[in-house]
DSSP file (Angstrom, degrees, kcal/mol; ACC not computed):
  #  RESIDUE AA STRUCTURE BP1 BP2  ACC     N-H-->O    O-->H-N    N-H-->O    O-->H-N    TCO  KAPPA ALPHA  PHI   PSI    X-CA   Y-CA   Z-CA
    1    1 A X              0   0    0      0, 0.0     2,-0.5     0, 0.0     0, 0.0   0.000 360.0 360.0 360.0 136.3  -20.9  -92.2   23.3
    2    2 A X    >   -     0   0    0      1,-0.1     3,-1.4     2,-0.0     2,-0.1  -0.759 360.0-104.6-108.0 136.3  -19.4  -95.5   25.4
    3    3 A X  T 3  S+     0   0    0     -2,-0.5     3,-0.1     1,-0.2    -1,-0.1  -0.332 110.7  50.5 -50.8 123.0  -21.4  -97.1   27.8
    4    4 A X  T 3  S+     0   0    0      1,-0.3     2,-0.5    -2,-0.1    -1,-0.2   0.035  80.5 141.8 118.8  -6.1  -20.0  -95.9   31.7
    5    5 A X    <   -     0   0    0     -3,-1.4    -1,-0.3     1,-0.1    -2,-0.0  -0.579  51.6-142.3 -59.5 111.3  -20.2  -92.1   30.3
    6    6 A X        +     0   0    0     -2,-0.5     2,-0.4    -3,-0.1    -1,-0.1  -0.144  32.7 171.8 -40.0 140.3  -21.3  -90.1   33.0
    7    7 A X        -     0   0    0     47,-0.0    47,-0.2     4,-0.0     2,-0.2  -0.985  23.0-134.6-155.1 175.7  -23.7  -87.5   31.1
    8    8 A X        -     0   0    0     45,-2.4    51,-0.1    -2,-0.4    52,-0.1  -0.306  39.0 -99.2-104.2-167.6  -26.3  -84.5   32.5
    9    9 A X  S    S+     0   0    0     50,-0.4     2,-0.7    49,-0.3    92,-0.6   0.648 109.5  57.8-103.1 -30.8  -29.4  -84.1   31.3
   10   10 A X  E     +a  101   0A   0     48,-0.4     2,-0.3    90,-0.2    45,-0.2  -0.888  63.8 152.8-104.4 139.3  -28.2  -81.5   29.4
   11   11 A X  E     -a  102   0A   0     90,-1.4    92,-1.5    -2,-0.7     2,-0.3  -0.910  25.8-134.9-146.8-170.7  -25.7  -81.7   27.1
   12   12 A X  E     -B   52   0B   0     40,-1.1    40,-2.8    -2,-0.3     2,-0.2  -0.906   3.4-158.6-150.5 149.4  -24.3  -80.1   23.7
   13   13 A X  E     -B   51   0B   0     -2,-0.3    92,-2.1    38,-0.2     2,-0.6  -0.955  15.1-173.2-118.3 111.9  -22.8  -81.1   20.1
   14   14 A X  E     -c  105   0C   0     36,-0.9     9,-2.3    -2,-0.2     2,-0.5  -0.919   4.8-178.5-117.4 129.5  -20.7  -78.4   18.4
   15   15 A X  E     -cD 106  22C   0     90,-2.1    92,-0.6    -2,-0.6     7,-0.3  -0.768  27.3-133.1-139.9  99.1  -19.5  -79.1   14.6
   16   16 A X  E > > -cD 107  21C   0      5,-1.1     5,-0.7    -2,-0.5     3,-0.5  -0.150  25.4-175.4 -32.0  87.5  -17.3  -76.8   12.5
   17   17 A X  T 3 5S+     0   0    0     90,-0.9    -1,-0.2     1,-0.2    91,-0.2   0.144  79.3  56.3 -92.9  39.0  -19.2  -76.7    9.1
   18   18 A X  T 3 5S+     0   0    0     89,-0.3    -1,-0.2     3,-0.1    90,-0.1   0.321 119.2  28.3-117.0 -10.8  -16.9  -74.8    7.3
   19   19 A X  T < 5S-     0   0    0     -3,-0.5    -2,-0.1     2,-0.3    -3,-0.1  -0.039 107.2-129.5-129.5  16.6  -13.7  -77.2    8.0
   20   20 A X  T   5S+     0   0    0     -5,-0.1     2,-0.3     1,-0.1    -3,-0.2   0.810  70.5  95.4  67.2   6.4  -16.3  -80.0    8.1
   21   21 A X  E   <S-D   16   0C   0     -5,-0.7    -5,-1.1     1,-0.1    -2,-0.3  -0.935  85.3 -63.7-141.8 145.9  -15.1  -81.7   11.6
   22   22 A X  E     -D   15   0C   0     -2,-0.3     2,-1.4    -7,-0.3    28,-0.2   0.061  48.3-128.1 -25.0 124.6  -16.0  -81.5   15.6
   23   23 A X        -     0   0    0     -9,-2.3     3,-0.3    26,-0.2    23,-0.1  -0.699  33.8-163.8-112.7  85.7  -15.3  -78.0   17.0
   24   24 A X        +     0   0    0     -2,-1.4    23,-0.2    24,-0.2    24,-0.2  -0.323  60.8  30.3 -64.2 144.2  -13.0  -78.7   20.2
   25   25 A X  S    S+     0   0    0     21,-4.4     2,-1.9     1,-0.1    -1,-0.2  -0.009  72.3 153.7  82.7 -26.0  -12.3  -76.4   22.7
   26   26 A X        -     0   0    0     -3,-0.3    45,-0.4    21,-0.2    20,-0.2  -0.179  39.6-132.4 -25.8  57.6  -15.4  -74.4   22.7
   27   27 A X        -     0   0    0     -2,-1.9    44,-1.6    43,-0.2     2,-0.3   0.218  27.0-173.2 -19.7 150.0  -16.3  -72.7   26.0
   28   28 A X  E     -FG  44  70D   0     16,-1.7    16,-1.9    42,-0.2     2,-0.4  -0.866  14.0-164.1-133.4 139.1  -20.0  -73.1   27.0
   29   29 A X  E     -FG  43  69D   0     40,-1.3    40,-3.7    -2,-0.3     2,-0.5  -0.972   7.2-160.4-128.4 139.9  -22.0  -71.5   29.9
   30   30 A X  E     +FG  42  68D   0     12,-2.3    11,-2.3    -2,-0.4    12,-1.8  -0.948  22.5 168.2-114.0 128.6  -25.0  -73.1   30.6
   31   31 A X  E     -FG  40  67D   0     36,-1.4    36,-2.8    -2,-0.5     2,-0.4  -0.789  18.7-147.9-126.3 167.7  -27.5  -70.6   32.7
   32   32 A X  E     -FG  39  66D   0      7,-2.3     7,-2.0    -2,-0.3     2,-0.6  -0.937  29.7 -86.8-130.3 169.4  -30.7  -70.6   33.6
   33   33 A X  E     +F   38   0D   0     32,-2.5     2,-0.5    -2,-0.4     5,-0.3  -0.614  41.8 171.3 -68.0 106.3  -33.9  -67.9   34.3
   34   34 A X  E >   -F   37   0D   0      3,-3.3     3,-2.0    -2,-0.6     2,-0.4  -0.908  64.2 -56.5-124.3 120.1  -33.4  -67.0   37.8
   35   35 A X  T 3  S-     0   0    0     -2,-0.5     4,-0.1     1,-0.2    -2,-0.0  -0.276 118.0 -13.3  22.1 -91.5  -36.2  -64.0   38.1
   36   36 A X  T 3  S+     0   0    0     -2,-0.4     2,-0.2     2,-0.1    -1,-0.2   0.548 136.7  27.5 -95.4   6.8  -35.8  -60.9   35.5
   37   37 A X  E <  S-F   34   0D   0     -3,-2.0    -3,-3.3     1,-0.0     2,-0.2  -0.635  91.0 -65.3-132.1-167.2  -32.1  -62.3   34.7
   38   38 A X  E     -F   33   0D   0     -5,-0.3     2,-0.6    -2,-0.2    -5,-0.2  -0.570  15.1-159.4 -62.8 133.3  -29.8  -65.1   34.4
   39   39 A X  E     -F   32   0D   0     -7,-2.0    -7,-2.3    -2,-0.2     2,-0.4  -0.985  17.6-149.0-130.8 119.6  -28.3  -67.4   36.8
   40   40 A X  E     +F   31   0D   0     -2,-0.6    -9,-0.2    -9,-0.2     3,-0.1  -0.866  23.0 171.4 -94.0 138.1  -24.7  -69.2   35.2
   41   41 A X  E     +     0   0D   0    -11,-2.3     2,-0.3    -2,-0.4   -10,-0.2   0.573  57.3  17.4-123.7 -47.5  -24.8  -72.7   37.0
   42   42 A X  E     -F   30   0D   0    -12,-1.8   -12,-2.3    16,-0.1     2,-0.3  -0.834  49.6-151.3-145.0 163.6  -21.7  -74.3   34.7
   43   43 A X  E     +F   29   0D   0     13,-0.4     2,-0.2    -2,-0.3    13,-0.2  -0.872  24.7 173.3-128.9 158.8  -18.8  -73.8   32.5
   44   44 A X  E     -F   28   0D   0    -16,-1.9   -16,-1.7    -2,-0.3     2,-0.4  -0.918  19.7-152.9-168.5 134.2  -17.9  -76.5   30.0
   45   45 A X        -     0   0    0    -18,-0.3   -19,-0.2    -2,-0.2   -18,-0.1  -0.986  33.3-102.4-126.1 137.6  -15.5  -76.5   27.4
   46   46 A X        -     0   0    0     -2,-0.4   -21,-4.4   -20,-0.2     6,-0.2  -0.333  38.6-142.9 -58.9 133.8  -16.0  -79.0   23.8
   47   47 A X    >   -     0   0    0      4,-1.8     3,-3.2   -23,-0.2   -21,-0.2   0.080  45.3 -67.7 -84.7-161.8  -13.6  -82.1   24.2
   48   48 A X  T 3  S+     0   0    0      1,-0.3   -24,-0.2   -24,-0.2   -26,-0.1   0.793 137.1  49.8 -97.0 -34.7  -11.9  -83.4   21.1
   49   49 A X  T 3  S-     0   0    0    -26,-0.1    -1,-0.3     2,-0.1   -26,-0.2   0.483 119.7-105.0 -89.4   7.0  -15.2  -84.7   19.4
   50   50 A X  S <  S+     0   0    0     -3,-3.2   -36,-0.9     1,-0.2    -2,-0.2   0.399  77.7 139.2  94.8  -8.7  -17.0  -81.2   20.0
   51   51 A X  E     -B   13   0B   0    -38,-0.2    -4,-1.8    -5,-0.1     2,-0.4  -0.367  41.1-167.8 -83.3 159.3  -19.2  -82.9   23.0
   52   52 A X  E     +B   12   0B   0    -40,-2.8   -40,-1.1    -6,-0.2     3,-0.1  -0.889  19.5 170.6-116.7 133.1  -20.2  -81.4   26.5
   53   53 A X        +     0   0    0     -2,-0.4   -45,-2.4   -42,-0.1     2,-0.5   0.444  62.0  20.5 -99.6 -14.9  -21.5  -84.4   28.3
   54   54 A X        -     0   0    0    -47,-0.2     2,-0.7    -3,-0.1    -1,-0.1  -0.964  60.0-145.7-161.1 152.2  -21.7  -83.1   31.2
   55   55 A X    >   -     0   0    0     -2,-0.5     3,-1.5   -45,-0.2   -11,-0.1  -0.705  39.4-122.7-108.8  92.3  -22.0  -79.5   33.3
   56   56 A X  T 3  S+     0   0    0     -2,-0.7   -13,-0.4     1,-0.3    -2,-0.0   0.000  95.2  17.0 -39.5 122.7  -20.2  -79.9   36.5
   57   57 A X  T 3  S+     0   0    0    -15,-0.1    -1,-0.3     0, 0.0     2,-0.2   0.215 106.6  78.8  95.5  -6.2  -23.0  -79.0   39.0
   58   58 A X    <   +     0   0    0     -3,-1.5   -48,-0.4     1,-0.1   -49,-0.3  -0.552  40.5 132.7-136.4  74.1  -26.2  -79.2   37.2
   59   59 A X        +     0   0    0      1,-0.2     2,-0.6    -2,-0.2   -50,-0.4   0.805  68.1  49.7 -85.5  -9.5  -26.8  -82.5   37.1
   60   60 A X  S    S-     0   0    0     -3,-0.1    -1,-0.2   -52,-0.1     2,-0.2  -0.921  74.8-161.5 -99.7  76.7  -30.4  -82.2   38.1
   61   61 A X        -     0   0    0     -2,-0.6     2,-0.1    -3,-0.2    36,-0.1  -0.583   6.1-142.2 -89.7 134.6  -32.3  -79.7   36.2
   62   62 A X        -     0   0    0     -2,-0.2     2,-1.1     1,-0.1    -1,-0.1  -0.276  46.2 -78.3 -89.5-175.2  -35.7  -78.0   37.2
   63   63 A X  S    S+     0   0    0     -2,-0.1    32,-0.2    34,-0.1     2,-0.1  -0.801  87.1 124.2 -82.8 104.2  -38.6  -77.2   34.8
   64   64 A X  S    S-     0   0    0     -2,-1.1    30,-1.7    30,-0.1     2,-0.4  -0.632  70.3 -91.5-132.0-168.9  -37.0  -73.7   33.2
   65   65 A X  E     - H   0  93D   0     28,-0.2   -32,-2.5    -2,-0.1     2,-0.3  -0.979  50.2-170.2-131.9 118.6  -35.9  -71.7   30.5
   66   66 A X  E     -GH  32  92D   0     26,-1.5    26,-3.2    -2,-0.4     2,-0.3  -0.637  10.3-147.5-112.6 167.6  -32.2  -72.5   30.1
   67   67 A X  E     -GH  31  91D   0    -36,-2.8   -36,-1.4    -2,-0.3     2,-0.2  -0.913   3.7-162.8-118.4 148.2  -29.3  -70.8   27.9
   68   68 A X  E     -GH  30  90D   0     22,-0.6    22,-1.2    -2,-0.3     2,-0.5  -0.818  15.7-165.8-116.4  95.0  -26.5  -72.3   26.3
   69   69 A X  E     -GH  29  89D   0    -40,-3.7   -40,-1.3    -2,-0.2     2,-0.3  -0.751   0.8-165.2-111.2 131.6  -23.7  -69.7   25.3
   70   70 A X  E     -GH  28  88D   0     18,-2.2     2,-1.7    -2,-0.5    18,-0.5  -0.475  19.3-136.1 -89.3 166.8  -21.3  -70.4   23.3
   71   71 A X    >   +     0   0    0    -44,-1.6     3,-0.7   -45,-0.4     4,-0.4  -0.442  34.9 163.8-116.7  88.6  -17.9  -68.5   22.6
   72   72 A X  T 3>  +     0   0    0     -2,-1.7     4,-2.0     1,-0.2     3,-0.2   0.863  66.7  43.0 -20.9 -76.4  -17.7  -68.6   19.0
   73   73 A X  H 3> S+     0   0    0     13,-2.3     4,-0.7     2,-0.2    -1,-0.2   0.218 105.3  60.1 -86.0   6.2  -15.1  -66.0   18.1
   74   74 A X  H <4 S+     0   0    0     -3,-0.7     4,-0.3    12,-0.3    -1,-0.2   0.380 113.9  45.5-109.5  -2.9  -12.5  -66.9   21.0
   75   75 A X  H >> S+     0   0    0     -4,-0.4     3,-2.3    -3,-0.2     4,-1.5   0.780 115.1  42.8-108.9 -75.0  -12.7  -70.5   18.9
   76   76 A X  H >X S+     0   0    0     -4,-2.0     3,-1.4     1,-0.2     4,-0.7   0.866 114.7  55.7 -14.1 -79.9  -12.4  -69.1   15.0
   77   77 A X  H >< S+     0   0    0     -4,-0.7     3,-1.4     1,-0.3    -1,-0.2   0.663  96.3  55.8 -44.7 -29.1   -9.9  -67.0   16.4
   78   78 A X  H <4 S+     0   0    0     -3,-2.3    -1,-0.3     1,-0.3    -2,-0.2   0.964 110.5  51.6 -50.9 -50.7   -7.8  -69.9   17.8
   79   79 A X  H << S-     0   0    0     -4,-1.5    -1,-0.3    -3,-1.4    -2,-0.2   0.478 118.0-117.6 -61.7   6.1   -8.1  -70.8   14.0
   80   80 A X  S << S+     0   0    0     -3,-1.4     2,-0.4    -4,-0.7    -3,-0.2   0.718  74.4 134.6  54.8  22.0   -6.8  -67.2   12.8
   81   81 A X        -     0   0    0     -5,-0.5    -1,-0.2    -6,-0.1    -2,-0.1  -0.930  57.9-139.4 -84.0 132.6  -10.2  -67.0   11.2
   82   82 A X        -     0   0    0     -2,-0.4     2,-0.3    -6,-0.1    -6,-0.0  -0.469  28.6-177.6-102.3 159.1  -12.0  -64.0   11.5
   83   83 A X        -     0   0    0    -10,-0.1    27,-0.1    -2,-0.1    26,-0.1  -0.939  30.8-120.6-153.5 156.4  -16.4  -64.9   12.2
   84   84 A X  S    S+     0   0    0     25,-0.5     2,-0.4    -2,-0.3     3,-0.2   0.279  86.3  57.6 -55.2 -23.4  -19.3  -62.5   12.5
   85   85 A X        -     0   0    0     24,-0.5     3,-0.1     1,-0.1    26,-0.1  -0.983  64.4-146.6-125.7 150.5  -20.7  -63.3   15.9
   86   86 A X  S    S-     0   0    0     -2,-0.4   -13,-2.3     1,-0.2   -12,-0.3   0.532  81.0 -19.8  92.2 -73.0  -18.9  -63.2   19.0
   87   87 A X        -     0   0    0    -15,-0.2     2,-0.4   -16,-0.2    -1,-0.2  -0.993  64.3-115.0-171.8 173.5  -20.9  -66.2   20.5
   88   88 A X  E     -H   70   0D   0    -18,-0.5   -18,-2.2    -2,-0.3     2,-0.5  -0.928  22.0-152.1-120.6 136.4  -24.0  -67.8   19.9
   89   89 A X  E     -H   69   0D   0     -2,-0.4     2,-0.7   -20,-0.2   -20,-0.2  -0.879  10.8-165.9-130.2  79.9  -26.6  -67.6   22.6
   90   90 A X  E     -H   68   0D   0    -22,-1.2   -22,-0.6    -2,-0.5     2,-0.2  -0.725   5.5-176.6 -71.9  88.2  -29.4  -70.8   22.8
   91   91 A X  E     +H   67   0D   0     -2,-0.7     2,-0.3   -24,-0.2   -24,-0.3  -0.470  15.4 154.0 -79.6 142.5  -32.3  -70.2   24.8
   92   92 A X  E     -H   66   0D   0    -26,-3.2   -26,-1.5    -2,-0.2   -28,-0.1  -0.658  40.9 -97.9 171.8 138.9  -34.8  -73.2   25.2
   93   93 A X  E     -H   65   0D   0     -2,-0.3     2,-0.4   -28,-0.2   -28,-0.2  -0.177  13.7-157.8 -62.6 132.7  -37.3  -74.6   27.4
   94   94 A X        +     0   0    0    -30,-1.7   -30,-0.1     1,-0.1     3,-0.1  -0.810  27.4 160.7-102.9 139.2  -36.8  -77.6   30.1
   95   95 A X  S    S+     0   0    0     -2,-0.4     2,-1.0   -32,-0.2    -1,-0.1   0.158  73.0  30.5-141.4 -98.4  -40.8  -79.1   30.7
   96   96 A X    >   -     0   0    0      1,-0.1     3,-2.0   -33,-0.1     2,-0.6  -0.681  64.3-160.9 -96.9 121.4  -39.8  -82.1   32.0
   97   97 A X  T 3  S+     0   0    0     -2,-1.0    -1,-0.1     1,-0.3   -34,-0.1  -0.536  85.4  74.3 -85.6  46.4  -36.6  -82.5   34.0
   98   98 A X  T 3  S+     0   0    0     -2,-0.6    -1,-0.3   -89,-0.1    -2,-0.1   0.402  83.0  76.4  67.6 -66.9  -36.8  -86.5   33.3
   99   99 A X  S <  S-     0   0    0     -3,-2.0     2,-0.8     1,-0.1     0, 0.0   0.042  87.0-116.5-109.2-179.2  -35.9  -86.3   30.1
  100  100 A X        -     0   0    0    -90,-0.0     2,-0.8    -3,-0.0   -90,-0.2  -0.791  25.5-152.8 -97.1  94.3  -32.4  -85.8   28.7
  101  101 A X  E     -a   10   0A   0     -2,-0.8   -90,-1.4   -92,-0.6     2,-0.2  -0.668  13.4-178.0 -55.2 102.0  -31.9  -82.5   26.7
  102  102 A X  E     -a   11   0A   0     -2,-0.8    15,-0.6    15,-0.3   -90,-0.2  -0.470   6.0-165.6 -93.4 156.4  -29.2  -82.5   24.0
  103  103 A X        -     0   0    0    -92,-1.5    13,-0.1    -2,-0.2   -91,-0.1   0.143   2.7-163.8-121.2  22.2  -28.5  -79.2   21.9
  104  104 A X        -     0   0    0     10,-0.1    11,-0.5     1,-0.1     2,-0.3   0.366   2.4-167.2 -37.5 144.3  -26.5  -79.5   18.9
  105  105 A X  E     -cE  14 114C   0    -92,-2.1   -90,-2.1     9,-0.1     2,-0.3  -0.891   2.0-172.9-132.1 128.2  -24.9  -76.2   17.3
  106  106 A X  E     +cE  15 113C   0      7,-1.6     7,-2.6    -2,-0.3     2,-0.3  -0.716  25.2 166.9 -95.6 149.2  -23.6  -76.6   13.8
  107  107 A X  E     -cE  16 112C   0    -92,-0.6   -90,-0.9    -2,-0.3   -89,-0.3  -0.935  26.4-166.6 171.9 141.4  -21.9  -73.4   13.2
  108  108 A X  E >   - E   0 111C   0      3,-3.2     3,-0.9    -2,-0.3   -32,-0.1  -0.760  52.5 -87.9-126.5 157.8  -19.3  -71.5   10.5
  109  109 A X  T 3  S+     0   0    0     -2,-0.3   -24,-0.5     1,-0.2   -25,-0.5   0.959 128.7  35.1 -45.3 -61.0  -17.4  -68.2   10.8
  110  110 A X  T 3  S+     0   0    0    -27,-0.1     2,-0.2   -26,-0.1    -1,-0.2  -0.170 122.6   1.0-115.0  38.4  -20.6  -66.5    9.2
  111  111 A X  E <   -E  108   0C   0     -3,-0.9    -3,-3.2    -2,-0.2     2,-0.3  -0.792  52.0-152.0 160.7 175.4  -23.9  -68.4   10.5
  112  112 A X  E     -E  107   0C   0     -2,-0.2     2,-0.4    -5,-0.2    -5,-0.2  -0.939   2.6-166.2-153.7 163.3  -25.3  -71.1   12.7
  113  113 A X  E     +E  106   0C   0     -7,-2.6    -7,-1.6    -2,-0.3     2,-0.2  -0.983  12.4 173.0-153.0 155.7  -28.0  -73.2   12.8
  114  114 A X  E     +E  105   0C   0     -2,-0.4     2,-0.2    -9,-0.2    -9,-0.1  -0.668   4.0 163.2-135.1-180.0  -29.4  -75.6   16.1
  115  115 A X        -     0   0    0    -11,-0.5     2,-0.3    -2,-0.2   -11,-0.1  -0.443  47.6 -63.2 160.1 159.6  -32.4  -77.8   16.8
  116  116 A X        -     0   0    0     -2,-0.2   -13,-0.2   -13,-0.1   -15,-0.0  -0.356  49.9-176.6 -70.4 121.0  -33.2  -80.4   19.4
  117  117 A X              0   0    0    -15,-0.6   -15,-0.3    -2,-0.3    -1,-0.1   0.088 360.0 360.0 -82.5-169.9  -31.5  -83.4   19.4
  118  118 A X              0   0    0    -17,-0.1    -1,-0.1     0, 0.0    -2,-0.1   0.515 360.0 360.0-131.9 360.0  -31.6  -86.6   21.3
């Protein structure tokens, strides 16, 4: 990341581990828990190195339980590869709206894997 990059407090990593490279173009919605459902606050699609740095309109995040979904299969498909999930759906807790939450999803036509980054 170069220094004068805007970023949010959340942001996301996506990385093709079946062709081994940054998985560009990815759609993301970032939502949050707004009583028994969902509230979508941003759309974000992965730039050329696979990053979201930032989700127009939430730069300021409360103490929640936010989602990150991605659209998987509308990115395989671009690649004429067929994958198993549809989109991958990351739930995970904001405690202190201070800190910067990053998300990484490494992810293949036929599984995925995440955990918190920095």
């Amino acid at each position: 990341m170069s220094e004068g990059v805007r970023t949010s407090r959340i942001t996301t990593h996506v990385l093709d581990t079946a062709r081994g490279r940054p998985a560009a173009g990815v759609k993301v919605v970032l939502s949050a828990v707004d009583g028994d459902g969902w509230r979508e606050l941003s759309r974000a699609e992965t730039d050329a190195e696979g990053r979201v740095l930032e989700f127009p309109g939430a730069d300021s995040p409360k103490a929640a339980v936010y989602r990150l979904r991605f659209e998987t299969r509308d990115y395989f498909r671009a690649l004429g590869v067929e994958s198993f999930y549809p989109h991958v759906e990351i739930a995970f807790d904001v405690g202190d709206p201070g800190e910067h939450y990053h998300v990484p999803l490494l992810v293949s036509p036929h599984g995925y894997s995440t955990y918190r980054g920095s």
